[in-house]
Residue frames as a rotation matrix with the C-alpha (Angstrom) as fourth column:
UNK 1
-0.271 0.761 0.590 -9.38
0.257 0.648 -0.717 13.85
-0.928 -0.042 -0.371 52.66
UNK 2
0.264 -0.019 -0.964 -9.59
-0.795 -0.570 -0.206 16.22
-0.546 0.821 -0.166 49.36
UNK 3
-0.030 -0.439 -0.898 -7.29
-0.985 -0.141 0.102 14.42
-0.172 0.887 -0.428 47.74
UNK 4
-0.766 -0.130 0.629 -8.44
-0.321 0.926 -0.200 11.15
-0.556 -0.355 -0.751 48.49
UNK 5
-0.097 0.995 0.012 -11.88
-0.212 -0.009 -0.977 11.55
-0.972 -0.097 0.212 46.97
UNK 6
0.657 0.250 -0.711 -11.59
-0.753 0.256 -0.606 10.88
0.031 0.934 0.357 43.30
UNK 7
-0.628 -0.617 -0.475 -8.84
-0.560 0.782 -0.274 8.11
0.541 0.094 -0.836 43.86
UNK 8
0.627 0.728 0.278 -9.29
-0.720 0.405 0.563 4.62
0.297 -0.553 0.778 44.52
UNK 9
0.716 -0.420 -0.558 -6.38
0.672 0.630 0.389 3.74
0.188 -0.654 0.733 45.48
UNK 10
0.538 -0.545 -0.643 -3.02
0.123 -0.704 0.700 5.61
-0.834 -0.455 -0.312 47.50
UNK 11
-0.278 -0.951 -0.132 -0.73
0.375 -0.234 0.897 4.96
-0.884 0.200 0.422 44.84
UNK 12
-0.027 0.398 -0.917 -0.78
-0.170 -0.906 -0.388 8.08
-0.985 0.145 0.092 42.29
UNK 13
0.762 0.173 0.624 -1.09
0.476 0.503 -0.721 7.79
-0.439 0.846 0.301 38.37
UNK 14
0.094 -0.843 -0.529 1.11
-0.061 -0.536 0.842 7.80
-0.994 -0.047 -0.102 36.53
UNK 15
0.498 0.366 -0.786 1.60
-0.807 -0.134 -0.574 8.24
-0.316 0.921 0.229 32.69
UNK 16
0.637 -0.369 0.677 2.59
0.309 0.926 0.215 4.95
-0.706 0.072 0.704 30.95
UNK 17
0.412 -0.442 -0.797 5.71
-0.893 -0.370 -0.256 5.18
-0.182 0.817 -0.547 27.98
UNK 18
0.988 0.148 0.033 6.15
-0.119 0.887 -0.446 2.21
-0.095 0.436 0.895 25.84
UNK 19
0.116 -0.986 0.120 10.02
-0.176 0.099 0.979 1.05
-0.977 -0.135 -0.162 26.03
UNK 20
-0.326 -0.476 0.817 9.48
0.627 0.537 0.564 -0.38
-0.707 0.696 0.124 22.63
UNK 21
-0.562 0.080 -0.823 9.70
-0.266 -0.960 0.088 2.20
-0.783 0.269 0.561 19.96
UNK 22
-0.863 0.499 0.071 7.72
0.180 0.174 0.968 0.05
0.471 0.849 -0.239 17.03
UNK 23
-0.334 0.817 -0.469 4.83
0.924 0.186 -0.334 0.56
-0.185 -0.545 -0.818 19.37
UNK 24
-0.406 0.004 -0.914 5.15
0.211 -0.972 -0.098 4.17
-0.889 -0.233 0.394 19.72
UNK 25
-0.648 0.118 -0.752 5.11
-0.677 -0.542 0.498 4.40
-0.349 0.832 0.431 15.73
UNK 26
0.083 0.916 -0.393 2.37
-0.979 0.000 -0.205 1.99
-0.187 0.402 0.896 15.43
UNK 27
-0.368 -0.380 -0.849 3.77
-0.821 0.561 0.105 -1.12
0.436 0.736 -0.518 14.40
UNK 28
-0.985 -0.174 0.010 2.00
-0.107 0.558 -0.823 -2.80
0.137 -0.811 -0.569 17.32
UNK 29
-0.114 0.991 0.069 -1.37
-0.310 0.030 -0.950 -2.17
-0.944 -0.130 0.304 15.92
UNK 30
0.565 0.410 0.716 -1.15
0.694 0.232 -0.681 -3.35
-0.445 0.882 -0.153 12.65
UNK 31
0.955 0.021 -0.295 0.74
-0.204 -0.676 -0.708 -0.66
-0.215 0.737 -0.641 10.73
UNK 32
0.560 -0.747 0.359 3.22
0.511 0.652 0.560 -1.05
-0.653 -0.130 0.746 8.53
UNK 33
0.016 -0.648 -0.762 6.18
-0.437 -0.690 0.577 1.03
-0.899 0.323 -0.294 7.07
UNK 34
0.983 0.021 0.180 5.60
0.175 0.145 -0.974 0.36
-0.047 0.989 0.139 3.13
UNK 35
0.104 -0.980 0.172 9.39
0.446 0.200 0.872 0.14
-0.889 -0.014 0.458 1.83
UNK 36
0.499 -0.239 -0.833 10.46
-0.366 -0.929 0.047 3.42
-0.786 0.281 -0.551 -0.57
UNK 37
-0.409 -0.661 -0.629 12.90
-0.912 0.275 0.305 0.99
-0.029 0.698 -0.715 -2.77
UNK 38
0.604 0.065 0.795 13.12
-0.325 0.930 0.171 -2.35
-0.728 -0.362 0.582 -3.65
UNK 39
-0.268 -0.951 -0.153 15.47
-0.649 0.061 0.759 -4.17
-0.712 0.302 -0.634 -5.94
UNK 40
-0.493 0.221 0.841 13.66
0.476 0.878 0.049 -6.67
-0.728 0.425 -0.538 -7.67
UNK 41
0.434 0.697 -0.570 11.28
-0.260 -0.509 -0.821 -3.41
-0.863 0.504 -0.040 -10.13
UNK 42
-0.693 -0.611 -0.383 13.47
-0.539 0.085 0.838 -4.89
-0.480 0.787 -0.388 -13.05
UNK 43
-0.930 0.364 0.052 11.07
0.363 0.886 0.288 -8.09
0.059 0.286 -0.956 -13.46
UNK 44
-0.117 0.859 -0.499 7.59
-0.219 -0.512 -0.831 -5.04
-0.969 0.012 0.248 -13.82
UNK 45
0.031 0.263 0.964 6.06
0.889 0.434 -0.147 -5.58
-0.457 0.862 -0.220 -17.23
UNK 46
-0.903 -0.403 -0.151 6.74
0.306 -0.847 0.435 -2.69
-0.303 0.346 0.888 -19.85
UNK 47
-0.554 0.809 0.194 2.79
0.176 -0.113 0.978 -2.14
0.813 0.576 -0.080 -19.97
UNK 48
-0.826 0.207 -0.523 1.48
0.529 -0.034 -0.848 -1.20
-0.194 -0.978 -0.081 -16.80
UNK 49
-0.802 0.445 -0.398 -0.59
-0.425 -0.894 -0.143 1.37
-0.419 0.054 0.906 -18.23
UNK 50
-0.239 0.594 -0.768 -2.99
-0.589 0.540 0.601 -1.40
0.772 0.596 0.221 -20.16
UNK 51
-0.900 -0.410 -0.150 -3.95
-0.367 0.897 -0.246 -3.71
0.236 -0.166 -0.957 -17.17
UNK 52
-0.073 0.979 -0.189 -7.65
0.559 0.197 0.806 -5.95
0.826 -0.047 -0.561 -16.16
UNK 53
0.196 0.655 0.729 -10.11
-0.283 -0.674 0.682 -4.11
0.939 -0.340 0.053 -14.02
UNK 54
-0.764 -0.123 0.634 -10.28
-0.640 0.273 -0.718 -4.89
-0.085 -0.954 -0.287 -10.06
UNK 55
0.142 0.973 0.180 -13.25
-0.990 0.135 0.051 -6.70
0.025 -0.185 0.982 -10.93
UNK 56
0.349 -0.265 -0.899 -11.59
-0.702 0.561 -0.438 -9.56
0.620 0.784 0.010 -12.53
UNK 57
0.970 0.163 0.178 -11.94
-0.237 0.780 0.580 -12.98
-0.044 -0.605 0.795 -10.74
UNK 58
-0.127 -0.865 0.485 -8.81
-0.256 0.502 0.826 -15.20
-0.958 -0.019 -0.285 -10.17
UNK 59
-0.291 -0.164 -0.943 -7.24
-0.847 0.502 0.174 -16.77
0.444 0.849 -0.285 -13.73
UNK 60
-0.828 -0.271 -0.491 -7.62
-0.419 0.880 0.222 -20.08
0.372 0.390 -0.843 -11.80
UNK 61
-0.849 0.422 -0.317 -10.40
0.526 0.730 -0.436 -20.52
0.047 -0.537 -0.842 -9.60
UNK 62
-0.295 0.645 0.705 -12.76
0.349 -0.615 0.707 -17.25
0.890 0.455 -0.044 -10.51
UNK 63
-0.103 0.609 -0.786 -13.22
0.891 -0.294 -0.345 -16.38
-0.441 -0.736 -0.513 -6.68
UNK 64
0.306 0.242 0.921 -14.23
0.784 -0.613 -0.099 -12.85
0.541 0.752 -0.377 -7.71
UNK 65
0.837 -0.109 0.536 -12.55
-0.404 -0.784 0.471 -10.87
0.369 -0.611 -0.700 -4.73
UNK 66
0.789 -0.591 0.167 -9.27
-0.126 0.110 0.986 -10.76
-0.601 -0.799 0.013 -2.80
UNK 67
0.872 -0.036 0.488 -7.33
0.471 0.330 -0.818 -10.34
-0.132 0.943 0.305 -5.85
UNK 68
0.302 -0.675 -0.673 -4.01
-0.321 -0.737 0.595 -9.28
-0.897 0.037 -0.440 -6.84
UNK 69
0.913 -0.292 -0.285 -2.46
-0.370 -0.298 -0.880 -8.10
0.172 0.909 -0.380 -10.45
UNK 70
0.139 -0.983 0.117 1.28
0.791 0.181 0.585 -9.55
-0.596 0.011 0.803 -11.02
UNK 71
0.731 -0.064 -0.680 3.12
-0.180 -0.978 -0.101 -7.02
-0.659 0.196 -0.727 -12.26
UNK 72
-0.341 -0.940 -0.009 5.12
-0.242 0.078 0.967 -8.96
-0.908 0.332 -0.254 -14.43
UNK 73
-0.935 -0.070 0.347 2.88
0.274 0.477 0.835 -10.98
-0.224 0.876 -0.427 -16.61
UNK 74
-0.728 0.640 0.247 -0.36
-0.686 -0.671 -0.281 -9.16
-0.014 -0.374 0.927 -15.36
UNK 75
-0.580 0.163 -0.799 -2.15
0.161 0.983 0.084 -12.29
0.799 -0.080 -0.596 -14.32
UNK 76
-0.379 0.450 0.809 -4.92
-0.882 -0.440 -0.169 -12.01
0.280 -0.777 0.563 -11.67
UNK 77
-0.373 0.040 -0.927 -4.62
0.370 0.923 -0.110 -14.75
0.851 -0.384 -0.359 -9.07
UNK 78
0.521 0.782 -0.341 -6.52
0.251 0.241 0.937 -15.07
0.816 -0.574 -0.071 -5.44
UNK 79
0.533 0.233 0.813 -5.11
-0.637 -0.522 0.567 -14.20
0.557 -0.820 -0.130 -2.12
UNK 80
-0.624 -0.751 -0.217 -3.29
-0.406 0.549 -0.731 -16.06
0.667 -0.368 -0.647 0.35
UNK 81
-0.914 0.266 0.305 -6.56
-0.038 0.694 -0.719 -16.58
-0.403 -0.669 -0.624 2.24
UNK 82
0.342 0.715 -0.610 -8.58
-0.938 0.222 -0.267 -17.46
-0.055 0.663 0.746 -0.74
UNK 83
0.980 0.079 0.181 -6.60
-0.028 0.964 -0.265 -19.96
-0.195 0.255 0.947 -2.48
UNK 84
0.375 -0.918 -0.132 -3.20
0.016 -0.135 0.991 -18.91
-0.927 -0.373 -0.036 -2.45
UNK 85
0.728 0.165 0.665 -2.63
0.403 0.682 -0.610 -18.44
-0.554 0.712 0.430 -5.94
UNK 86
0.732 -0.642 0.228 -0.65
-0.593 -0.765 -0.250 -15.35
0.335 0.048 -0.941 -6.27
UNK 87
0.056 -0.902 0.428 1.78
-0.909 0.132 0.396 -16.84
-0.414 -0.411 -0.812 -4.01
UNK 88
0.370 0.002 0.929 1.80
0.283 0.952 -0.115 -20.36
-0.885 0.305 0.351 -5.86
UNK 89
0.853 -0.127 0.505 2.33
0.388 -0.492 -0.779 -17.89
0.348 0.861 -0.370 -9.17
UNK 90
0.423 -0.858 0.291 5.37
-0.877 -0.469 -0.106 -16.44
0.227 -0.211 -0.951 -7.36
UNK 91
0.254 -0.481 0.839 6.82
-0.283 0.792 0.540 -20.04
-0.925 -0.375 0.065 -6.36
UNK 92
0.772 0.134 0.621 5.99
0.323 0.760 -0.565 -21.16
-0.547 0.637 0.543 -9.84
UNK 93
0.487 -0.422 0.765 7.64
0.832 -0.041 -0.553 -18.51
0.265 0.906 0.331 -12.10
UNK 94
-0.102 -0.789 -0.605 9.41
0.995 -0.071 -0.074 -15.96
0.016 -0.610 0.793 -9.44
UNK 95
-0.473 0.260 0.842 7.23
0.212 -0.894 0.396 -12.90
0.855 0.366 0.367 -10.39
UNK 96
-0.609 -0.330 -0.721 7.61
0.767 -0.014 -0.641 -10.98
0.202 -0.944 0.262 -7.29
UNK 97
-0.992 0.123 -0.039 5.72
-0.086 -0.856 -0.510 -8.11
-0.096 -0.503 0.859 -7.42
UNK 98
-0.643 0.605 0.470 1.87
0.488 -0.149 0.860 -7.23
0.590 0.782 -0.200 -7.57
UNK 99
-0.940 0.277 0.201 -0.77
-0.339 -0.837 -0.430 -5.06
0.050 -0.472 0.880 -6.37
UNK 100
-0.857 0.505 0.102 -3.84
0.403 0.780 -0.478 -6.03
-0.321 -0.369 -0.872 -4.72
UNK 101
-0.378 0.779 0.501 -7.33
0.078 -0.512 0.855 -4.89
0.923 0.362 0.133 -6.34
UNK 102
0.238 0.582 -0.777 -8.75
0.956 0.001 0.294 -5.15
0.172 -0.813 -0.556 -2.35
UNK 103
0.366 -0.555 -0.747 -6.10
0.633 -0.440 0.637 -1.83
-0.682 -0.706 0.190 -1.19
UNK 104
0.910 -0.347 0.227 -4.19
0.039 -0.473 -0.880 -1.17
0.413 0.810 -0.417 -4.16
UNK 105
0.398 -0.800 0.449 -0.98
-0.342 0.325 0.882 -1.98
-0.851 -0.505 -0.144 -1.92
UNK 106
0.302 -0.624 -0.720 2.02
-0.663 0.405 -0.630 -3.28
0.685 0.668 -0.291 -4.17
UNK 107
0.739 -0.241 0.629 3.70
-0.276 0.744 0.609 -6.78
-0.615 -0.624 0.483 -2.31
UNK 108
0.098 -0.688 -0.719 7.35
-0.846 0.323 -0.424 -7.68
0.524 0.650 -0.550 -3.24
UNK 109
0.904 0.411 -0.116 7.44
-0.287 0.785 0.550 -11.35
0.317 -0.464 0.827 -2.26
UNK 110
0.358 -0.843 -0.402 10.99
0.683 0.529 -0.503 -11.64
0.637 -0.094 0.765 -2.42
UNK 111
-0.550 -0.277 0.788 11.14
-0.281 -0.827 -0.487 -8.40
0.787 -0.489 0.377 -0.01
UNK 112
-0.487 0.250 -0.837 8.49
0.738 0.630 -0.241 -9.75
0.467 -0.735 -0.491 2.01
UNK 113
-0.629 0.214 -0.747 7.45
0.264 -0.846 -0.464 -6.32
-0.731 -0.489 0.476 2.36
UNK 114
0.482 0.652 0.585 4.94
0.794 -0.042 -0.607 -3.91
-0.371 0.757 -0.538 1.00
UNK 115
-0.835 -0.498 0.235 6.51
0.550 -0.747 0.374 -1.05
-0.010 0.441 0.897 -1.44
UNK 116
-0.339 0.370 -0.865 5.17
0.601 -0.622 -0.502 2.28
-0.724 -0.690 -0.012 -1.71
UNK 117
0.136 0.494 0.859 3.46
0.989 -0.115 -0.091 2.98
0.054 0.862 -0.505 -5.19
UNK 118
0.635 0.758 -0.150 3.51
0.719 -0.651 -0.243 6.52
-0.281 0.047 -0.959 -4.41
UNK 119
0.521 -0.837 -0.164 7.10
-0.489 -0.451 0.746 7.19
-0.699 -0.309 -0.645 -3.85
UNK 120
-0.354 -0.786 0.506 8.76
0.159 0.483 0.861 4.69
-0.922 0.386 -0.046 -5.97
UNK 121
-0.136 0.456 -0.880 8.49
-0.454 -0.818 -0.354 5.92
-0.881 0.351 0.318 -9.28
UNK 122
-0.891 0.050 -0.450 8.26
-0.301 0.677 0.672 2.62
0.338 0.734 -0.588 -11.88
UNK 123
-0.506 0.862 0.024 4.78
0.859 0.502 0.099 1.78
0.073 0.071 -0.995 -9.97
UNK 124
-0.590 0.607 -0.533 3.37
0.006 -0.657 -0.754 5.05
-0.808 -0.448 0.383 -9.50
UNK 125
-0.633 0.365 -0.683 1.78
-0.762 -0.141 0.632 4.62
0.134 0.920 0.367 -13.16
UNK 126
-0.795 0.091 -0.600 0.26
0.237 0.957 -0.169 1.02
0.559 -0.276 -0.782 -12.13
UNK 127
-0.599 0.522 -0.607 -1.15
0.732 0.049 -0.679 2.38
-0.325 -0.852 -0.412 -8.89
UNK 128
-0.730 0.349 -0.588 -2.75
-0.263 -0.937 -0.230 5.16
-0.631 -0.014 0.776 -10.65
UNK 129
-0.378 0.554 -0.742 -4.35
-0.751 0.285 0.595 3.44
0.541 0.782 0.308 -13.62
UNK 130
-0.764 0.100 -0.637 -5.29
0.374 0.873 -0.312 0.93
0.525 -0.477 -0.705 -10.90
UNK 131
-0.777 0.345 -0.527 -7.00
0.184 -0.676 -0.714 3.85
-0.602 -0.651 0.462 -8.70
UNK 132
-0.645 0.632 -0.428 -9.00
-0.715 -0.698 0.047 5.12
-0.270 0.336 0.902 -11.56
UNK 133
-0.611 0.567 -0.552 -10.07
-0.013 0.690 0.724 1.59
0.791 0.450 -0.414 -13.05
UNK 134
-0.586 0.354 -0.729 -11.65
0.725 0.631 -0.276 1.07
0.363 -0.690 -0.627 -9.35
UNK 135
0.071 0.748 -0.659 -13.21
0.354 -0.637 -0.685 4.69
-0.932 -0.185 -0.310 -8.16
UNK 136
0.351 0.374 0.859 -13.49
0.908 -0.360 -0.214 6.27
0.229 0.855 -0.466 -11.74
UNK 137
0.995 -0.038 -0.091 -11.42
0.003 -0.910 0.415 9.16
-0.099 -0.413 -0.905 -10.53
UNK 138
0.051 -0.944 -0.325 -7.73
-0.149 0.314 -0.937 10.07
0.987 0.097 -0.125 -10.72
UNK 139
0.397 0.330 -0.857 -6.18
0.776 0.378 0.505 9.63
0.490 -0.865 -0.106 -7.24
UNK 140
0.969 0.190 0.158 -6.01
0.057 -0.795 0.604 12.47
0.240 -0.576 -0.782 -4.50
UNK 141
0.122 -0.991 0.058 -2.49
0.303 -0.019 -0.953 13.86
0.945 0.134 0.298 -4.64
UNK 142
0.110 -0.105 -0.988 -0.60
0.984 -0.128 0.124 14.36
-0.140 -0.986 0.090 -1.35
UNK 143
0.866 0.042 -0.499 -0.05
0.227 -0.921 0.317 17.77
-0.446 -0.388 -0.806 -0.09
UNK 144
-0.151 -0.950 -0.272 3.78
-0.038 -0.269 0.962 17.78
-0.988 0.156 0.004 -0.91
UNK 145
-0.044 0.483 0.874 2.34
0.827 0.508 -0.239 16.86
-0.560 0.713 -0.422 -4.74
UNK 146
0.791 0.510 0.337 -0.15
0.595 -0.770 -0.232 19.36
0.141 0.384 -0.913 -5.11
UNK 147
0.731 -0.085 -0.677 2.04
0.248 -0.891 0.381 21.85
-0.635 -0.446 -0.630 -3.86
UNK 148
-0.389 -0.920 0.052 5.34
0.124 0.003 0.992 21.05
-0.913 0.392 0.113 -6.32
UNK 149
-0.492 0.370 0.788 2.63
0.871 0.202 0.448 20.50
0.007 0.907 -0.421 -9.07
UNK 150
0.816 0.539 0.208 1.46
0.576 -0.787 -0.220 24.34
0.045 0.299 -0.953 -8.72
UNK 151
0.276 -0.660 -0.699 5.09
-0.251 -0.751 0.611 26.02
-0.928 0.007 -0.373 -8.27
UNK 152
-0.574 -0.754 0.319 6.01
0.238 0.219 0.946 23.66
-0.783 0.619 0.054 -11.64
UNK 153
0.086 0.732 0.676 2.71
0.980 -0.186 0.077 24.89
0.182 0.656 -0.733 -13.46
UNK 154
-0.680 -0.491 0.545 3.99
0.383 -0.871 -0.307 28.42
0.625 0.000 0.780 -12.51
UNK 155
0.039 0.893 -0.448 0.98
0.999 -0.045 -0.003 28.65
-0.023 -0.448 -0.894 -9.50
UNK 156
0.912 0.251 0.323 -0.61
0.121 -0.919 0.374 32.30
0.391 -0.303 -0.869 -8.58
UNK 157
-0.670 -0.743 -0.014 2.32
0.327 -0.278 -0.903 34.94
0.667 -0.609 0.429 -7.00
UNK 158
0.262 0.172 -0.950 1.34
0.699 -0.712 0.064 36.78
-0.666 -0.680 -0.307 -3.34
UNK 159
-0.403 -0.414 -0.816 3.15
0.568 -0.813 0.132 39.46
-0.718 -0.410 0.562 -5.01
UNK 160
-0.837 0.194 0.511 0.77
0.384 -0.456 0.803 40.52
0.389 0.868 0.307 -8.32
């Protein structure tokens, strides 16, 4: 009768385990594996380091949010669920990449995927001057970063 009392029914619990492994790593809520490479970083403008604020409305319709930067001609067009201009700018003239002023995400259209600004090293300049234009700040390096950037700055020894 003991063991009856907190159940409400005979058959016992058991633990559930997802069969599908994109679940396990998230991909079933919404997350998504940013892509390390991409092939297409030839067609980046050779100025990244000069580009408009996040404030800056669409070039065609001025909504003033949901924005993304082309990274080729540095144009700032609207959203797919604004007005779809970005992607109308990538139909028009095939400039695949850009980075969104909402996230700061990069999007390669012809990858279909998002790239990883942090790792790939032709946008990490982009996403940074992008970071500061928006919090006034540089952005928070990762652990693995910080940690190479104090053994190459010759950090403190344990042994002095």
């Amino acid at each position: 009768m003991a063991n009856q009392a907190g159940a409400s029914s005979s058959t016992p619990l058991e633990p559930v385990f997802e069969d599908d492994e994109n679940d396990m790593y998230g991909a079933g809520s919404g997350w998504v594996e940013a892509r390390t490479s991409c092939d297409h970083l030839a067609s980046l403008s050779s100025d990244l380091a000069h580009i408009p604020t996040p404030d800056t409305p669409c070039n065609r319709c001025q909504h003033p949010s949901e924005n993304w930067l082309c990274l080729s001609c540095k144009d700032v067009l609207c959203s797919r669920f604004v007005n779809k201009h970005m992607l109308q700018h990538f139909h028009q003239t095939s400039h695949c990449l850009a980075l969104s002023y909402s996230d700061l995400s990069v999007w390669c259209f012809v990858c279909d995927s998002y790239l990883d600004a942090r790792v790939i090293m032709q946008l990490k300049p982009v996403s940074e001057t992008a970071y500061i234009l928006k919090f006034g700040e540089a952005p928070p390096c990762r652990s693995v970063e910080c940690s190479k950037g104090n053994q190459a700055d010759g950090g403190a020894s344990s042994d002095s």
